[in-house]
MIDO-915558 format. One record per residue (C-alpha): x, y, z. Coordinates in steps of 0.2 Angstrom, whole numbers, plus 5000, padded with zeros to 4 digits. Layout:
BEGIN
XYZ/...
END
This chain:
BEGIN
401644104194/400544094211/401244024226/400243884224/400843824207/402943884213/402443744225/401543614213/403243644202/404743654214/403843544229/404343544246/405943464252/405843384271/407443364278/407343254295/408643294311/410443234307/410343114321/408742994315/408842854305/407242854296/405942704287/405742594304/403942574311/403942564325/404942724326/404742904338/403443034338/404343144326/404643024313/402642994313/402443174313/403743194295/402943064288/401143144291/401743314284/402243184269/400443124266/399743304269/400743344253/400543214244/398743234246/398643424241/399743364224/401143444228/402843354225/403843334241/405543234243/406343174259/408343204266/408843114280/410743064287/410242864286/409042764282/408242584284/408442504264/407042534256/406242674263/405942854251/407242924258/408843024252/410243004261/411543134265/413143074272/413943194286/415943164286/416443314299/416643254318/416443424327/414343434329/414543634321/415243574305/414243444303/412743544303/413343644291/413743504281/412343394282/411243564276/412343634263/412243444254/410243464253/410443634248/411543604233/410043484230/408843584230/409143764222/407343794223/406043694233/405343754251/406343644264/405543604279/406843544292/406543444308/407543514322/409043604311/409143774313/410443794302/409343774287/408643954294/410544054295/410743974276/409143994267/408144104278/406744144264/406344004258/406443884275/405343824289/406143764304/404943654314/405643594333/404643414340/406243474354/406843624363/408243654352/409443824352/409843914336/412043884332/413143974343/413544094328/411644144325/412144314333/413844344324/413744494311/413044454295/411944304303/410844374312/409744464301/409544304291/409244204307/407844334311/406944314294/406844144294/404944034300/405143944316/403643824318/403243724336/401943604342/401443674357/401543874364/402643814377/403843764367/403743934358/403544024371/405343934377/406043974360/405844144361/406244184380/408244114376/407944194358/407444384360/408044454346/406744334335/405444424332/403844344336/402844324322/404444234315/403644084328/402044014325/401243864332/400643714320/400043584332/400243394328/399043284318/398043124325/397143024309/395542984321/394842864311/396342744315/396242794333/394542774341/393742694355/393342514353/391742404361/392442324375/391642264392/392142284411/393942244414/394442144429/395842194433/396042364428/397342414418/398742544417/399742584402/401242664396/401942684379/403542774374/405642784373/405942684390/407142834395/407242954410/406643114401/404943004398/404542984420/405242814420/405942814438/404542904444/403142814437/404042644442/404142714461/402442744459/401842594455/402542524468/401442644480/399742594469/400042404471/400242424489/398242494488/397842394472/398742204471/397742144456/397942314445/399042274431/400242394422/400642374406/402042454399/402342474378/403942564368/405842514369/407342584373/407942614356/406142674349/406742804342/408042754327/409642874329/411442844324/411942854343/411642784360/410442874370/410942914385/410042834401/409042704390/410142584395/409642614412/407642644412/407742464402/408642394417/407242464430/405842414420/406442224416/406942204436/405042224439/404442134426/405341994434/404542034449/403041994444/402442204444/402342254428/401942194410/403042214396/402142254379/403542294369/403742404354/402042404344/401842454326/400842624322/399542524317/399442414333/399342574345/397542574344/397142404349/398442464365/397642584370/395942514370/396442374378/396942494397/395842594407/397042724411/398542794402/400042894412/401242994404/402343044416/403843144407/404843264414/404843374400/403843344385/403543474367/401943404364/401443244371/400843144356/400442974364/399343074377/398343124363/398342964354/397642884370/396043014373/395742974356/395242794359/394242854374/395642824390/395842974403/397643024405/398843044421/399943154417/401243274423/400843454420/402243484406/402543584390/401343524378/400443404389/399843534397/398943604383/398243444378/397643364395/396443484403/396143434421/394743364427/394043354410/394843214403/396243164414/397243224429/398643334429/400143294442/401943404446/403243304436/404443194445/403143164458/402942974463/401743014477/400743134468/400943004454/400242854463/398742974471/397943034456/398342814449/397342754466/396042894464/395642844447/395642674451/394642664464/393242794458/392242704442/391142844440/392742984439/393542854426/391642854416/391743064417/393343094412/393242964395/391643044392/392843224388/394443114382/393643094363/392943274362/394243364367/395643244356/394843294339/395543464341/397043384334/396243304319/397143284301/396043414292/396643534304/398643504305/398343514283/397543654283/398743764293/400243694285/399843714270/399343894273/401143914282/401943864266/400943944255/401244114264/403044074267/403044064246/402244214244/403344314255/404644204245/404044304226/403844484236/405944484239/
END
């Protein structure tokens, strides 16, 4: 049997992290990414079933109930339940590297997070499996992260397979001169995301710029987990004081579908995070022809190229932050450049390509799946 018909028989099964609750739209970057890898399958005919620890009612989802308090044992449990499910499909899983220690040949473990292999991965007996296992990131920093706390992978057990972006959904849209310009932000309203600084930023630009408006997208609980997430609370707290204020516009969470119509409808787009894997809403915004602020982090860095289509700026850096804002605001012809490259350089990250090499991924990982 070919590796292509193993997958067309036995599909794939895509098990999301233990901690998501799945089937909400609006919802976080790596659900839109599970569900893309859905369609990619679906598409190519090959049969592909989704795990997930909870769910919204109605969504396409199996549900695996975890009943062990300590995080260890829950792992374990969470993936053995798939895995008594599914005796012979590929499993993709999202951020649970445990899969890897369990079923090394037949998994791929894809991280939207810096995420350590379990504390045992080094314990006799575990570690050759954990070292024949597929480790799959969105960005070389993130592998590159992967394998400097992970030596003893080797690496061409870590590939990268860069996120998708349907560009005919996201695309610039006819507009004329905006008076005033806008700003915007979209994402988890939380501190890993550059909340404080970019709200102490914008305190600095409206100094310079009173009639620039900011306009700010997402939600505290964006992201649909089965626990509170810490400092959301918080960043929710500083971003409602200034709307109040009278400094800031609050947009709200937006469905998938409305994201483009957001983006087209600012001039600039920050994305100011401390720490980011990839940076999808970035990419969503050069998409629809916006230059991008933002801090010069993990996969954003990758995407963003300074100069080109944005600016670059250190993370955490309100001043900086502000500069590159009032610079951008003030100069018309930089804002016209830089969206002239933001199109260009955002269909690198097209659909065809993200189906292609994962596809391939899978087809080779079943390949070396029939050599054993």
């Amino acid at each position: 049997m070919s590796s292509k018909a193993r997958l067309e028989k036995f599909g794939v099964a895509l098990l999301a992290t233990r901690g998501s609750v799945l089937g909400y739209d609006p919802c976080g970057g790596s659900e839109v990414v599970l569900w893309g890898d859905v369609a990619i399958l679906r598409d190519a005919g090959i049969p592909v079933r989704v795990y997930g620890r909870a769910a919204r009612n109605g969504a396409p989802v199996s549900t695996l109930p975890i009943h062990a308090d300590l995080p260890l044992l829950g792992s374990l449990e969470y993936c053995g339940r798939l895995l008594w499910k599914e005796r012979e499909a590929l499993v993709m899983a999202y951020n649970e590297p445990t899969v890897a220690g369990l079923i090394p040949q037949r998994s791929i473990v894809e991280f939207d997070w810096t995420t350590p292999l379990p504390r045992y991965w080094k314990l006799p007996g575990w570690i050759s499996r954990f070292r024949r296992a597929l480790y799959v990131f969105p960005s070389n920093s993130e592998r590159q992260l992967f394998l400097q706390k992970h030596p003893l992978i080797p690496q061409n057990a870590a590939v990268i397979l860069p996120y998708r972006l349907d560009l005919a959904l996201f695309k610039p849209a006819e507009h004329g001169a905006r008076h005033p310009l806008r700003v915007g932000f979209a994402g988890q309203w939380l501190a890993g995301k550059g909340i404080s600084p970019l709200l102490e930023a914008w305190k600095i630009v409206k100094g310079e710029f009173p009639a620039a408006e900011l306009w700010v997208a997402g939600g505290a609980q964006l992201y649909k987990v089965t626990y509170a997430i810490p400092g959301a609370r918080e960043a929710a707290g500083l971003i409602g004081a200034m709307e109040r204020g009278g400094l800031l516009h609050v947009v709200g969470e937006l469905r998938r579908a409305e994201m483009p119509a957001f983006w087209n409808s600012v001039d600039i787009a920050v994305v100011p995070s401390l720490t980011e894997a990839f940076g999808l809403v970035a990419l969503e915004a050069l998409a629809c022809g916006v230059p991008v602020v933002a801090s010069a982090v993990g996969g954003l860095v990758e995407i963003v190229v300074d100069g080109e289509c944005g600016l670059l700026v250190q993370p955490n850096n309100p001043k900086q932050l502000a500069e590159a804002l009032i610079g951008l605001l003030s100069n018309a012809e930089l804002r016209c450049r830089l969206a002239e490259g933001t199109r260009r350089r955002a269909t690198m990250w097209s659909v065809e390509r993200r189906s292609q090499e994962l596809l391939g991924l899978m087809v080779t990982r079943v390949e070396a799946l029939r050599s054993k």
